[in-house]
FIVO-836242 format. One line per 2 residues: number of its first residue (from 1); their letters; for each residue x, y, z of C-alpha. Coordinates in Angstrom, 1 decimal, padded with zeros to 4 digits. Layout:
<pts>
NUM> A> X,Y,Z; ...
</pts>
This chain:
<pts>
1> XX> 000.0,000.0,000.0; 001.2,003.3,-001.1
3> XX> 001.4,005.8,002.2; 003.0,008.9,000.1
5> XX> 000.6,010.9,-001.4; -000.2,011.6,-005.5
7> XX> 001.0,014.6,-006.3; -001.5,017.5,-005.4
9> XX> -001.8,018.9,-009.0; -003.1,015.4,-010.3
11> XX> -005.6,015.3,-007.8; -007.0,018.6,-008.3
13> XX> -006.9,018.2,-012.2; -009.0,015.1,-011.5
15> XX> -011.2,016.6,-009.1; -012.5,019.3,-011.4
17> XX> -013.0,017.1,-014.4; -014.7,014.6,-012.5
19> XX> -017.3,017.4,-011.1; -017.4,018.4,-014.5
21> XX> -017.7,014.9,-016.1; -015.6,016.3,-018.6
23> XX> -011.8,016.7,-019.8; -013.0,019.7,-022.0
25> XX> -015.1,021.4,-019.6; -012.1,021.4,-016.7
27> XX> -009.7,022.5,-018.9; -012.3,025.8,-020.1
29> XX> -011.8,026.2,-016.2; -008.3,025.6,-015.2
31> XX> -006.9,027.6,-018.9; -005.1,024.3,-019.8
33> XX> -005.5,022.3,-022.4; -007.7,019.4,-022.3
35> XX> -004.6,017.4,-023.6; -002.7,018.5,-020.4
37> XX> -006.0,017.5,-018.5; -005.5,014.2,-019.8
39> XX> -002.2,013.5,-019.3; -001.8,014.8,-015.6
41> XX> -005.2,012.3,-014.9; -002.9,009.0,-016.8
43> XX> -000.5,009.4,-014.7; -002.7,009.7,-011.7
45> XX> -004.1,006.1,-012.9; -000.4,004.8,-012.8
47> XX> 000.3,006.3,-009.9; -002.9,004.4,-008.5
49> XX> -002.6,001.4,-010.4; -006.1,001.4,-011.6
51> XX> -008.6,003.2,-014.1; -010.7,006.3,-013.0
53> XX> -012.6,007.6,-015.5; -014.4,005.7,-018.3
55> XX> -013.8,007.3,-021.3; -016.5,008.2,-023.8
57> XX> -016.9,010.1,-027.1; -017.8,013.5,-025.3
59> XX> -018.0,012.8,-022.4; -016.5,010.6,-019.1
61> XX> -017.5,008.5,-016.1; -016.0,007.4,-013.2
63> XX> -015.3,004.2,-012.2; -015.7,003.0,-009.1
65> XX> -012.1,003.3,-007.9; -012.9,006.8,-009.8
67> XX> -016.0,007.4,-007.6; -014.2,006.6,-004.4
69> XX> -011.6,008.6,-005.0; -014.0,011.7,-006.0
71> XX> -016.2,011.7,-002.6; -012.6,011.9,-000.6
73> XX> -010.9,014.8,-002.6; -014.0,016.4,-003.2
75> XX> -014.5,016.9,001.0; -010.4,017.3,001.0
77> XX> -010.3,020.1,-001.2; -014.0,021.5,000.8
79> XX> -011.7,021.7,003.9; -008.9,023.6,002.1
81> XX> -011.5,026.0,001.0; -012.8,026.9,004.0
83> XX> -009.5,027.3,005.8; -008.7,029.7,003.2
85> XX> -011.7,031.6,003.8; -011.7,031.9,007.5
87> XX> -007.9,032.9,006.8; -009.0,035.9,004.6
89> XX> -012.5,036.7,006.1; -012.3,039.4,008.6
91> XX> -013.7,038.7,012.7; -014.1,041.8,013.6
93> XX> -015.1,044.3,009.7; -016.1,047.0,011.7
95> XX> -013.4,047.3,014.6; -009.8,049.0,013.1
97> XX> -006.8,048.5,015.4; -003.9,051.1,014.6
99> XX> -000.7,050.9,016.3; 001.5,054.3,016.0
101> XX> 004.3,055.8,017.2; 002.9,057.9,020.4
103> XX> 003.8,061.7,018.8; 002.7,061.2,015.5
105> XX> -000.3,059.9,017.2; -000.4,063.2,019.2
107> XX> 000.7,065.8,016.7; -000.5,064.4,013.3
109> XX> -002.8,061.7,013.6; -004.8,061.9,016.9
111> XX> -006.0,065.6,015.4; -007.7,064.5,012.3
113> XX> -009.4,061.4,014.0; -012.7,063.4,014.1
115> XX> -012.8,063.8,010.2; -012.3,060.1,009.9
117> XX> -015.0,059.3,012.3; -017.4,061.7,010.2
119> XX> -016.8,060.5,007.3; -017.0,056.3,008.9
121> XX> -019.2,056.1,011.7; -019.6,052.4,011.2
123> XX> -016.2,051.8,012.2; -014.9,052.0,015.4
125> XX> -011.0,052.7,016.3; -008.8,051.4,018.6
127> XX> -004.8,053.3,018.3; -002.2,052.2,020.6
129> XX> 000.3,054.7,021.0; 003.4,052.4,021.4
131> XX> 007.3,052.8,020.1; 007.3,048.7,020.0
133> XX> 007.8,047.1,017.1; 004.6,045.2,016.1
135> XX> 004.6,041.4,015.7; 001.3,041.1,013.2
137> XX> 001.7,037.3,013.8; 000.7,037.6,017.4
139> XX> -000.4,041.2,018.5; -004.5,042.2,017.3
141> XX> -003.4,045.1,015.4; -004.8,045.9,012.0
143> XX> -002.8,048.8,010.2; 001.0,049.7,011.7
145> XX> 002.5,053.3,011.0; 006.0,052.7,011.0
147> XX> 009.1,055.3,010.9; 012.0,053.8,009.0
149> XX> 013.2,052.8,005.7; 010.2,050.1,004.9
151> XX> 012.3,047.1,004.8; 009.8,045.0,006.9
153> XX> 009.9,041.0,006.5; 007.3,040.3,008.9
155> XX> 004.2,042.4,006.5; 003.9,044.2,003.5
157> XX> 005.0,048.1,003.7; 002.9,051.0,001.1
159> XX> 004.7,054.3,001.5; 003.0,057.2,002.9
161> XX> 005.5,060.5,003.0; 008.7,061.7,003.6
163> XX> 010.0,063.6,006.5; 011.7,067.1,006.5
165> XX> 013.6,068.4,009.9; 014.1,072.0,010.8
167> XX> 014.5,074.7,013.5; 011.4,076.1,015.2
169> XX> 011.4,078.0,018.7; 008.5,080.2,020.3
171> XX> 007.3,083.2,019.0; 008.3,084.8,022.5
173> XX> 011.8,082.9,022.4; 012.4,084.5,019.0
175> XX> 011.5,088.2,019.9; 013.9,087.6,022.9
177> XX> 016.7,086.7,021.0; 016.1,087.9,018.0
179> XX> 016.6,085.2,015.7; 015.9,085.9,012.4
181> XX> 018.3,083.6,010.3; 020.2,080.6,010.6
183> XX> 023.5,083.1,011.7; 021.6,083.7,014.6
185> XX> 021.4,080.1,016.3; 024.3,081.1,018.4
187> XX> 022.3,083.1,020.6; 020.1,080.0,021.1
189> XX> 019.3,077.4,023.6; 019.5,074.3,021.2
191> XX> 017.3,072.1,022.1; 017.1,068.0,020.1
193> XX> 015.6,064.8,020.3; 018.6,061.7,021.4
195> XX> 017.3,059.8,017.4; 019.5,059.0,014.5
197> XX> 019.0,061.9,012.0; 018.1,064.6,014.7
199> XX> 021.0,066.4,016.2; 022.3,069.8,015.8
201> XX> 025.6,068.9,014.8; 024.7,066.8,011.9
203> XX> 022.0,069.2,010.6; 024.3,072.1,011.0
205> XX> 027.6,070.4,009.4; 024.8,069.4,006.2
207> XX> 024.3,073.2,005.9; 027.5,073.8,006.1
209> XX> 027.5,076.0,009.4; 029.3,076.0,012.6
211> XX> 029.5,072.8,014.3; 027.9,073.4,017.6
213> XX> 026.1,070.6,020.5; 023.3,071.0,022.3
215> XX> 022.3,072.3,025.1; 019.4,070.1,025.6
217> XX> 018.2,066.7,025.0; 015.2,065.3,025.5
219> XX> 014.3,061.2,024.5; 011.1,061.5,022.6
221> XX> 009.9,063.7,020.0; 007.2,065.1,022.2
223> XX> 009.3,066.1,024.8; 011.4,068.3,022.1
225> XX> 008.4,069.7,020.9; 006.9,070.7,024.6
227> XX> 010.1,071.9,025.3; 009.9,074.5,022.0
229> XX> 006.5,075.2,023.3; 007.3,076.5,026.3
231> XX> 010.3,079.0,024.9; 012.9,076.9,026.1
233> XX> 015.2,077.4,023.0; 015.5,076.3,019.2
235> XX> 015.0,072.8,018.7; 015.2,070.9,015.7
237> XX> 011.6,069.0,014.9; 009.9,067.0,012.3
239> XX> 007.9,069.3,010.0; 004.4,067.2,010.0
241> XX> 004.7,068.1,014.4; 005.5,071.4,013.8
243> XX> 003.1,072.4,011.2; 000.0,073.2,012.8
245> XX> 001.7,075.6,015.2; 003.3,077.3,013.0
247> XX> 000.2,077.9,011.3; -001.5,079.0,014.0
249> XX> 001.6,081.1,014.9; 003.0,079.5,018.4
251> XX> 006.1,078.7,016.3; 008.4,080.0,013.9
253> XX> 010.9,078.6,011.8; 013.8,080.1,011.9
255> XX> 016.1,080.8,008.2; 014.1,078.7,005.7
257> XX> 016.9,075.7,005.2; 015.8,072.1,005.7
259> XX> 017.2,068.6,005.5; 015.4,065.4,004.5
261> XX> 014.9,062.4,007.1; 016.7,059.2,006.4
263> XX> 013.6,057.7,007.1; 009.7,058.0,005.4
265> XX> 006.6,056.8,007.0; 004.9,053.7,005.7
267> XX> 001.9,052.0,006.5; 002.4,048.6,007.5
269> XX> -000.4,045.5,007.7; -000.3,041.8,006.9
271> XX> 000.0,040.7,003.1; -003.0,038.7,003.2
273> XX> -004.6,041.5,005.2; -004.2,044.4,003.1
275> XX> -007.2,044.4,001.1; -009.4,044.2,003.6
277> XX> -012.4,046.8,003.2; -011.4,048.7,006.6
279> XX> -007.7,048.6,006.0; -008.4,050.3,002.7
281> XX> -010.5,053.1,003.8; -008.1,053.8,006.8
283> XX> -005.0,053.9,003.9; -007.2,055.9,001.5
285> XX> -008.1,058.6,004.1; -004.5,058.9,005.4
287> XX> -003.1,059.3,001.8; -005.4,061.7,001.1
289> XX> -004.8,063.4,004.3; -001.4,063.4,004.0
291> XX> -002.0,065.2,000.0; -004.1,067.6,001.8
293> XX> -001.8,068.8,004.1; 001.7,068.5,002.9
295> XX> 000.8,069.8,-000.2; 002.6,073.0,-000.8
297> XX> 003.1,073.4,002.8; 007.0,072.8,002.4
299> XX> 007.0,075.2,-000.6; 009.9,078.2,-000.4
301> XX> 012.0,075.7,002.0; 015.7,075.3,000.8
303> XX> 015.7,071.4,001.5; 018.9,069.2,002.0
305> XX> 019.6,065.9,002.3; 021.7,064.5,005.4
307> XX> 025.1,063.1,004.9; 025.4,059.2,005.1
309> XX> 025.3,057.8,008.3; 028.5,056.3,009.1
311> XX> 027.0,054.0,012.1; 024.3,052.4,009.3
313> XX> 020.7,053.2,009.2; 018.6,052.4,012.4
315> XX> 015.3,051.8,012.2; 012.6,052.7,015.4
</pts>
């Protein structure tokens, strides 16, 4: 008794002619030919040492090794189905989980929520603000919005925008020091985030200034961005943080030179999870959130891009 299995494209060849009754008909179905059809079911009968299929004019009929054979693949391939469906079908359509870093949840994202939820009541959100790294495999989350370079093995990565980093302070801070232009940093408290592509020396040395450290540091985006709130100096911050408070005129950049992030967002989700109808509305509505906003916003800003770093790109 044979306890290897016939190869899986034999079976399913035969499966569909034999719920066809027809070599002709499966092959219409599979875009073979019904030659091919043939042939893969012969060797099947080899492989099985007997006849399944009766072969007529126009049609065929199974034997009864054939009909045997049919009932088991046909509640074989039935399973496989299903599994694939409850793979691909959604538990929860109209519950979105979105994990984000916790300040672009607070400065960019968190403050357009309310259009969203206008514009799809039916679906309810759940954001965790985390800087962990999401395992899709075993965490409940839905949509990721990562900061890096979109090299992600784990799920499939759709860029969303780029990143441009430049000095802001407080309106108050910049009357009291009178800083005007980039010349004028050096009357400055410099204030930066402890990240990769955020420090004073690197920004400065890409605009070819005076090489000068901080004075402050803060770990966390949200802490630099307080800290320029509250007229504590210059500090160097992510233009999609800044923007709405330099629009509203708490902030000012200072000179109008800026240098381009090593890193872009991108929106992160399972591969087999992507087309999801809630995972496309949430992607649609952020891209178009993102072309509402960022364009022409950067316009008149003399942009640069950062030297290579020469400790290799870190991703967070």
């Amino acid at each position: 008794m044979k306890e290897k299995l016939p190869p899986l494209r034999w079976l399913y060849y035969f499966y569909v002619a034999a719920e066809n009754g027809s070599f002709k008909v499966a092959s219409e179905q599979l875009f073979v030919t019904a030659a091919a059809i043939s042939q893969q079911i012969r060797l099947l009968e080899e492989w099985l040492e007997c006849e399944l299929f009766v072969r007529q004019h126009r049609n065929v009929e199974l034997t009864s090794e054939g009909h045997i054979l049919f009932e088991s693949v046909k509640q074989g391939f039935s399973h496989m189905y299903e599994g694939i469906r409850k793979i691909n079908q959604d538990p929860t359509p109209n519950q979105l989980s979105i994990s984000v870093q916790p300040t672009f949840a607070q400065y960019w994202l968190i403050p357009k929520i309310k259009q969203f939820r206008v514009q799809y009541p039916q679906l309810s959100l759940m954001i965790d603000p985390t800087n962990r790294l999401v395992n899709f495999q075993n965490d409940l989350v839905d949509i990721s919005i990562r900061h890096g370079t979109g090299n992600y093995a784990d799920c499939e990565s759709v860029w969303l925008m780029d990143e441009v980093i430049y000095p802001v302070c407080h309106k108050n801070y910049q009357k009291e020091k009178q800083l005007y232009d980039l010349s004028d940093l050096i009357k400055a408290d410099l204030i930066e985030e402890i990240s990769p592509d955020k420090d004073w020396p690197s920004w400065l040395e890409t605009m070819n200034l005076p090489v000068v450290n901080a004075s402050l540091q803060y770990e966390g985006s949200q802490f630099v961005m307080d800290a320029a709130l509250a007229a504590q100096g210059v500090a160097l911050v992510k233009h999609s943080f800044a923007q709405r408070y330099i629009q509203d005129g708490q902030l000012v950049r200072i000179g109008n030179k800026a240098v381009k992030s090593r890193y872009s967002y991108y929106l992160c989700s399972l591969r087999n999870h992507a087309n999801r109808e809630k995972n496309k509305i949430f992607m649609q509505w952020i891209k178009s959130e993102v072309d509402a906003v960022h364009k022409n916003d950067t316009s008149g800003i003399d942009l640069r891009e950062l030297k290579p770093n020469a400790n290799g790109v870190i991703e967070f």
